[in-house]
N, C-alpha and C positions, 0 to 999 in steps of 0.2 A: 549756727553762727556764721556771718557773714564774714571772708575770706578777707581778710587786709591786701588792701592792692596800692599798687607804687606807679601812677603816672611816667611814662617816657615819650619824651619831645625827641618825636622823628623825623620832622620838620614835616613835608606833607600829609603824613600821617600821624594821629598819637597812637601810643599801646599804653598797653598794662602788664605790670607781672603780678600777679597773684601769688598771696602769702611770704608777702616782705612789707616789711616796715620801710614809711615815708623818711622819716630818720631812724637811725642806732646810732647807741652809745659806745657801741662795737668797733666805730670810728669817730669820736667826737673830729678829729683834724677836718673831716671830710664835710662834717655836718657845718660846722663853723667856716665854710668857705662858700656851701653851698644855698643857705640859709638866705633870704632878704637882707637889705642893709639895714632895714626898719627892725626884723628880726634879732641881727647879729649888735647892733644897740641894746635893744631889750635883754637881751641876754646879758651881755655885757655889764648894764646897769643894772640888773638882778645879782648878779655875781658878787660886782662891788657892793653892793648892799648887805646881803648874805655871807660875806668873811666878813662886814665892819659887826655885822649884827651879833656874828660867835664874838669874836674877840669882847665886844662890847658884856658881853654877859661871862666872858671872863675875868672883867674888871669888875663886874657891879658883882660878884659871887665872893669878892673878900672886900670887906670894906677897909678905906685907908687905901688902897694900894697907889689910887692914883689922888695926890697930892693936889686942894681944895676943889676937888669934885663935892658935889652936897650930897651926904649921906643919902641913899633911898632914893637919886634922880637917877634916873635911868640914862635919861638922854644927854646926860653931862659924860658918863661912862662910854656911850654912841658918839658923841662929838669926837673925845680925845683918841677913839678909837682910830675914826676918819684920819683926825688929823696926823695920827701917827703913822698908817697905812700912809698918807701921803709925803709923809716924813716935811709934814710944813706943821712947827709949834709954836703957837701965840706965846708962848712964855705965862701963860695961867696956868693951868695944867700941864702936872706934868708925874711921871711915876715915884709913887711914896714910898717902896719898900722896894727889897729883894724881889720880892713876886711879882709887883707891876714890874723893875726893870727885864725882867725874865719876859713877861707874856710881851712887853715894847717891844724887846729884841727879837721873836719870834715874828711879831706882825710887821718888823720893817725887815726882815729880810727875804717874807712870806711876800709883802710890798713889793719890793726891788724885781724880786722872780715873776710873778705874775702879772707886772706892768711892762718888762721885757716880752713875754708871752705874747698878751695884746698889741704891743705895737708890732711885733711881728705880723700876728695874724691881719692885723689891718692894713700895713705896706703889702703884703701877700695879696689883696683881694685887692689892692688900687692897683698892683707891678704885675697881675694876671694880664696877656696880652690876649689884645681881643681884637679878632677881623673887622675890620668894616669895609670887607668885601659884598658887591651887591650882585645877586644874579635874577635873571630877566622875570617876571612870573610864568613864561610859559616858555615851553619847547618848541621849534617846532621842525616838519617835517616837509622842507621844498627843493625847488631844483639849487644845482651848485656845479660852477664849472661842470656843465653838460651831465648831468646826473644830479638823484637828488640824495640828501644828504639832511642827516638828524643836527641842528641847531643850538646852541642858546648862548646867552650872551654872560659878560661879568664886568663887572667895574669897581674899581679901588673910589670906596667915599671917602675917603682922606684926600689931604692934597700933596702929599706927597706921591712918592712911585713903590708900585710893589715889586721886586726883582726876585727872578730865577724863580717864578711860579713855575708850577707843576698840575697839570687838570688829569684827572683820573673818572671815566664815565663808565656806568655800572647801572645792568639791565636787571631787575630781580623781577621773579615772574615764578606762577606757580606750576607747580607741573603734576599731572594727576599719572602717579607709578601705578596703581589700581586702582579700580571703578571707586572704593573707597577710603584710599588714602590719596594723599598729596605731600608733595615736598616743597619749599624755596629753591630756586635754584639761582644763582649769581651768574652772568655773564657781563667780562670785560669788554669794554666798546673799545677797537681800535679805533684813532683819533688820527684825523691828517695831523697835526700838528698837540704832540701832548704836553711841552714845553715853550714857552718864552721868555726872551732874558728881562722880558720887563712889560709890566702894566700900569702904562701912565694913564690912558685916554679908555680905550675899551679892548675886549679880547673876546672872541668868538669863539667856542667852544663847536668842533665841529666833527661830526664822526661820519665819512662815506659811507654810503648804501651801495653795499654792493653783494654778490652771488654767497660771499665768506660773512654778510651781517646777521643779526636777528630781526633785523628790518626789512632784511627784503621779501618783497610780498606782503608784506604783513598791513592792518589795518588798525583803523582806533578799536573797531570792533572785537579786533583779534587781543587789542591793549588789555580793554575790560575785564572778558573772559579770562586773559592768565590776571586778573588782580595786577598787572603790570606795573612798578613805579623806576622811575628811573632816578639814580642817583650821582648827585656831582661830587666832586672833592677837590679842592685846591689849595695847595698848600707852596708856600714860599717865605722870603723875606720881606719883612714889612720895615722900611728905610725911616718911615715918621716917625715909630716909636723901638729901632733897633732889636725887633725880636721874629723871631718863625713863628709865624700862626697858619691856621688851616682852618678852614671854612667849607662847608659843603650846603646843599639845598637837596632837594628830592623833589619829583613831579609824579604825580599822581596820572592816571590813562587820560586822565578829564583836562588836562595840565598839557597835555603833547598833540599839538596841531597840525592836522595834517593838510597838506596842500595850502600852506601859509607861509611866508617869509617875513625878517625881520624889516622893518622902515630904516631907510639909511639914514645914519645920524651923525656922520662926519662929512665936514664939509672944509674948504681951506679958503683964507681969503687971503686978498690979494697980494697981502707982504706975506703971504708962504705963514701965517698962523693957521694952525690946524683949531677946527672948533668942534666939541663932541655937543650934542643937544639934549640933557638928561632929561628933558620935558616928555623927550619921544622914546624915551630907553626901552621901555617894554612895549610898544608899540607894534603891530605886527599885520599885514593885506594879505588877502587870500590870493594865492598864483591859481593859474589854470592846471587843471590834472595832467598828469603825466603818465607814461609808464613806468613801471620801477625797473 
């Protein structure tokens, strides 16, 4: 029998975990947030369906209960159900005995709770904050104030400003401890600059190559072989929609270029307005080789 495997977006890369389930019920909270919005509808409208449908055959199970429903119609007993679940009554229908008021009063306060549930769960997936942070498609590897230095770019797609960002750069590379084993290993990239008070326009993410890097010397060649991917992280205040989000990307060895630099994309004109050129954002010319 073949293994149940669960998809994971790793952004340059996907994996798998093997022998888990795509959803459990083990966390409905988690499943209902993570689910499609086309999904989390159908669900939804399955749900509502499915209490009107009990309740409903709890009506049609004692005849009389609910008052000129037609004997033996089912869908009159379905109707008054809806209607009661949504606590809106046309004044035709309505509960004939002790036992209908009893199963009413069950399914509108069954109602009341499970329509608070939903609107929660749905404010929850629209008030989830989400980056629309962008970073370059490629890394790359060229000179920088007189040495060279590992690259890439980022930019806030909103139009507002993003403050007191934070960039965090991380090398994961494999490492062979014997001929047939291998480990992951994480190495943190010191950053000339690993904080800025704000991200209006663009922000270069930039880590020197120097004798204390894992860049130095090293090749695309050298990238491949360790499986090398390199990962970003940046995390701040997002001013347009009042909340801390964090965004990250990953490059792949095939993703990090070497003896390449970014196209310059800021320009100022002549009353002192500064002008970014999104056209040219991931744009990038190959420099002349250097030594490391």
């Amino acid at each position: 029998m073949k293994p149940r495997s669960v998809r994971v977006n790793l952004g340059a890369i996907q994996g798998l975990k093997l022998g888990m389930r795509r959803f459990s019920l083990d966390d409905p909270y988690y499943l209902v947030l993570t689910i499609s919005w086309p999904a989390f509808f159908a669900l939804a409208v399955s749900f509502y369906l499915a209490v009107n449908l009990c309740f409903a055959l709890a009506y049609y199970a004692v005849p009389g209960c609910v008052a000129n429903a037609r004997p033996g119609v089912f869908h009159d007993a379905f109707f008054f159900s809806i209607e009661t679940l949504a606590t809106v009554g046309y004044g035709v229908m309505s509960p004939g005995s002790v036992y209908g008021h009893i199963v009413a009063s069950c399914e509108i306060i069954f109602g009341m709770m499970s329509m608070a549930v939903i609107t929660g769960l749905v404010f929850t997936r629209f008030s989830r904050p989400r980056s629309r942070l962008l970073f370059s498609r490629v890394a790359v590897v060229g000179p920088y104030d007189g040495r060279k230095a590992l690259m890439l770019r980022v930019v806030n797609r909103r139009h507002g400003t993003f403050a007191e960002a934070t960039a965090r750069l991380t090398l994961m590379r494999v490492v062979h401890t014997q001929p047939d084993r291998s480990m992951r290993r994480f190495v943190d990239l010191k950053l000339e600059r690993a904080t800025t008070p704000i991200i209006g326009l663009s922000w270069t993410v930039i880590h020197p190559i120097d004798e204390h890097s894992p860049f130095w010397g090293m090749t695309k060649e050298d990238l491949q072989r360790e499986s090398a991917i390199l990962i970003v992280s940046v995390n701040g205040y997002d001013e347009s929609i009042s909340a801390s989000v964090v965004a990250r990307e990953s490059y792949t060895a095939d993703a990090v270029l070497f003896d390449h630099q970014f196209i310059d994309i800021m320009d100022q004109l002549p009353s002192g307005v500064v002008v970014l050129d999104m056209a040219r954002f991931h744009d990038v010319e190959p420099v002349a080789a250097a030594p490391a």
